[in-house]
N, C-alpha and C positions, 0 to 999 in steps of 0.2 A: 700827549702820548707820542715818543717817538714814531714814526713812518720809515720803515723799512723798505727801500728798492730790491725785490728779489722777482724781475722781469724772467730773469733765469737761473734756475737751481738743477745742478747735473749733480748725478751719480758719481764717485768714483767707490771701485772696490776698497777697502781698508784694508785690506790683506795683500794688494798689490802696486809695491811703494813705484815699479815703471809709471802705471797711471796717473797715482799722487801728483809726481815731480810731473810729470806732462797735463794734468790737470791744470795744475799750478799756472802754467803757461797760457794759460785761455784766457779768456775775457767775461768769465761769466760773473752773476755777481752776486751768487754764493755757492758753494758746493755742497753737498752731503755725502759727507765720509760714511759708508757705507759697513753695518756690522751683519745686519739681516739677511735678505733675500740675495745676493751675490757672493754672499763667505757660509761655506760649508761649518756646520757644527765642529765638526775635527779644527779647522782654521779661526775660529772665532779669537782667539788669545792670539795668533799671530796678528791675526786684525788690529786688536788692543795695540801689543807692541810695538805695531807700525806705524800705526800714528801718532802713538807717547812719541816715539825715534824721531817724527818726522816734524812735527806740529811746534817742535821748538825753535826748530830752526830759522822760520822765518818767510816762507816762501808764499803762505800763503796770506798776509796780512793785507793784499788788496781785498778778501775775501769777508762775506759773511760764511762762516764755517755753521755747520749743524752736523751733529752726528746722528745716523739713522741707527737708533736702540731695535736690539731684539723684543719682542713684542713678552706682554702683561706675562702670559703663561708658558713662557718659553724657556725658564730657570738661570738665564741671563742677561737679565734685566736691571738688577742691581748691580750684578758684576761691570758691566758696562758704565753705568753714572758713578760708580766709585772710582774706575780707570782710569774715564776720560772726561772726570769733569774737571776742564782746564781753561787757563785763562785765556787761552787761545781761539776757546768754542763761545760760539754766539748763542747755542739751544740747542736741542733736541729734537727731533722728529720721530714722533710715537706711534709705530705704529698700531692698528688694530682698536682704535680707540672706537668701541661701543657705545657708549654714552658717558655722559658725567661723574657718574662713579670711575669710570680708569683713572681720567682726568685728574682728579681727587685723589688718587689711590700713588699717580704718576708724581704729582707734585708734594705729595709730603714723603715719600723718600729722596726728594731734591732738596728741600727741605733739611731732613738731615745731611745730608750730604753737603749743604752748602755751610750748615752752621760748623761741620765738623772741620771742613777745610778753610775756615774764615772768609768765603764769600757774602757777599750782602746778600741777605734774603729778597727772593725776586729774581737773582742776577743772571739764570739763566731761560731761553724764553722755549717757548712750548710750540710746535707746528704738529696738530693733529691729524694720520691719515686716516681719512674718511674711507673705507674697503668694502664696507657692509652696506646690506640693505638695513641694519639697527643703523647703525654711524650713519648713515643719509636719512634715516627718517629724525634720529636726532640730531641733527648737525646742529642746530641754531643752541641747542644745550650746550652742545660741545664746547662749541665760541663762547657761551659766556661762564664755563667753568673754571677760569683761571683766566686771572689779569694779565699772568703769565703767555697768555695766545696772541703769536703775532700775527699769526695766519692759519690759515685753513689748507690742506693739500687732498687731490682727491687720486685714490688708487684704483683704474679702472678693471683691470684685470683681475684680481681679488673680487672686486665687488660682480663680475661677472658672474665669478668662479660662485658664490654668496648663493645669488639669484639663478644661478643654474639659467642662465641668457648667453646671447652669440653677440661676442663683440664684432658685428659688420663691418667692410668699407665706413658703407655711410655711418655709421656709429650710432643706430637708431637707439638702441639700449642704454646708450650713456646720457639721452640727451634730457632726462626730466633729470636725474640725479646732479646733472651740473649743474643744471640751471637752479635746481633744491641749496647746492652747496652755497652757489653765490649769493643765494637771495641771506641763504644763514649768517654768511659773511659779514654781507655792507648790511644787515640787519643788528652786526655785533662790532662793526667798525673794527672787522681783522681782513687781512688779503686773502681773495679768493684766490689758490693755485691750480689750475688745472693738470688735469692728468697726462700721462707720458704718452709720448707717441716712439711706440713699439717697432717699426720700421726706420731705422734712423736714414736708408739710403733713399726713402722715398720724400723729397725737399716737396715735392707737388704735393704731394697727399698733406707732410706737417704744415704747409701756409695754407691748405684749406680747412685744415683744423684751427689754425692760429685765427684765420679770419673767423669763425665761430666763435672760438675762445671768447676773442674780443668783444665781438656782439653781444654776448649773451653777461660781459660783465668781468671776465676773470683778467687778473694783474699781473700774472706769471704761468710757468710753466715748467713744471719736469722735464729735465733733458735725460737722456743717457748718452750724448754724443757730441764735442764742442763744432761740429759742423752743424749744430742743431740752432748754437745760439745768436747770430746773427739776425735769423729769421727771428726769433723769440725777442728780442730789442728790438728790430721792423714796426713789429704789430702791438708791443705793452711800450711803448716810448710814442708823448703826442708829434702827428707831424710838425715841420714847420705851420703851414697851410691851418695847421687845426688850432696853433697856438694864436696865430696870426688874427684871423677868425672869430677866438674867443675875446683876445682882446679888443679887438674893434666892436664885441657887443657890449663889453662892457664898459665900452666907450659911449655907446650910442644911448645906451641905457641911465649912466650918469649926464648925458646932455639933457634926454628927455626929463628927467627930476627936474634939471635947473631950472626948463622951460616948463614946469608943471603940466608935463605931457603924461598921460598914467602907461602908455604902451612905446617902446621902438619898435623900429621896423628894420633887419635887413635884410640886402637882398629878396623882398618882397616879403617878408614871414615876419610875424608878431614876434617879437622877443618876449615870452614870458617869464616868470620865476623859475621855471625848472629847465630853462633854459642858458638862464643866469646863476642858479650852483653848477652846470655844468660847465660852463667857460670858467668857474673859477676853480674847480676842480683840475680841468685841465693845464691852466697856466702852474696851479699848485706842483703838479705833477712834473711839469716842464722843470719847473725852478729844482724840484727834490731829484728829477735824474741828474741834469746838468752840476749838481754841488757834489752828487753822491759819484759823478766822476771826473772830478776835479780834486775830491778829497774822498778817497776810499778809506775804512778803517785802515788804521794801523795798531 
């Protein structure tokens, strides 16, 4: 299965081609053209026709593209994947997805849509927003409703709004459903994404969420603002130090086999088995950013 780098995925409005062409400009390393929550009902068709206009051009092919679909029962749903399913777009982002039925319900109208347009069946991929208290208790469903799912994305403000809870400073409310989204995740080997952080001018407050993020497991991150993603590459990219590190256990760990030693040691600590998928995980990681920017789609 392909592995996608999407460390950072921003917003930009579809309806407002300024942002587009200065999205374009950034360094993030996907975008999500945006139909729902930022384009007014009345604007939705400009939307369409601004990224048909735009998307051919070219600007954005360092990008993994996704477009963020109007949600199941929003009577623009179909309109949207018949507009913009183009070969410029990497997927979808769905929102509102409840359980496996949307999921199901989302992929066989792509489905036709792909047969009608002569794309390969499959060929577009699926990132589900997690918003609900349903969608967090089913997340781990969700991930394995479609082959189609390259990740997971979680929407915390919606799901606030859900649970009738106070999205705090500390983010006390968010933090069993993250941690829920990512266990569903690396349970269904798709990227956990974490949720946006709503204050883009506060950089203090996003790295002490990013340092969470991290901990707790998640691969990326919702931006709404390219001064966002620097930080977001920071903390989902291994350091030197970590790469370094891993290699040298998994050096220590291949001597000890030779010399029929059952444990390493470094730096004082047992090297076990889940200490060794984790070095190799990381190296993996290292190798898949470092290609993925050296060769971006085109």
């Amino acid at each position: 299965m392909k592995r996608y780098i999407l460390r950072s995925m921003m917003f930009v409005p579809g309806n407002n081609e300024k942002l587009l062409r200065s999205a374009s400009r950034s360094n993030a390393d996907a975008l999500i053209l945006d139909l729902e929550d930022s384009v007014i009902n009345d604007s939705k068709q400009e939307a369409r026709n601004t990224i048909k206009k735009i998307l051919p051009e070219g600007i954005f092919e360092k990008f993994h593209i996704f477009i963020r679909l109007n949600d199941r029962d929003s009577g623009f749903l179909e309109r949207d994947i018949s507009e913009l399913m183009l070969e410029e777009v990497t997927g979808f982002v769905f929102p509102k997805s409840y359980g496996k039925d949307d999921i199901l319900f989302f992929e066989n109208i792509l489905e036709k849509y792909e047969a009608q347009k002569g794309f390969n069946n499959g060929e577009f991929k699926i990132i589900p927003l997690i918003e609900t208290a349903s969608a967090v208790l089913h997340a781990e469903e969700i991930c394995r409703a479609s082959k189609r799912i390259i990740a997971v994305a979680y929407g915390s403000e919606d799901f606030c709004a859900d649970i009738q809870g106070i999205h705090d400073k500390e983010g006390r409310s968010l933090l069993v459903p993250r941690a829920l989204i990512v266990m569903a995740a690396r349970a269904t080997d798709v990227i956990p994404i974490d949720t946006l952080h709503v204050n883009v001018h506060d950089l203090e407050d996003l790295e002490d969420n990013l340092k969470l993020a991290r901990t707790l497991g998640f691969e990326g991150m919702l931006l709404l603002h390219p001064k966002e993603i620097k930080l977001a590459h920071k903390y989902f990219t291994p350091t030197q130090k970590e790469v370094e590190e891993a290699r040298e256990m998994l050096r220590l760990t291949e001597e000890s086999k030779k010399k029929n030693i059952r444990v390493a040691i470094i730096n004082g600590t047992f090297i076990g088995p889940p200490m060794v998928r984790i070095a190799k995980k990381i190296i993996e990681r290292d190798k898949l950013i470092k290609e993925w920017e050296k060769h971006p789609p085109s």
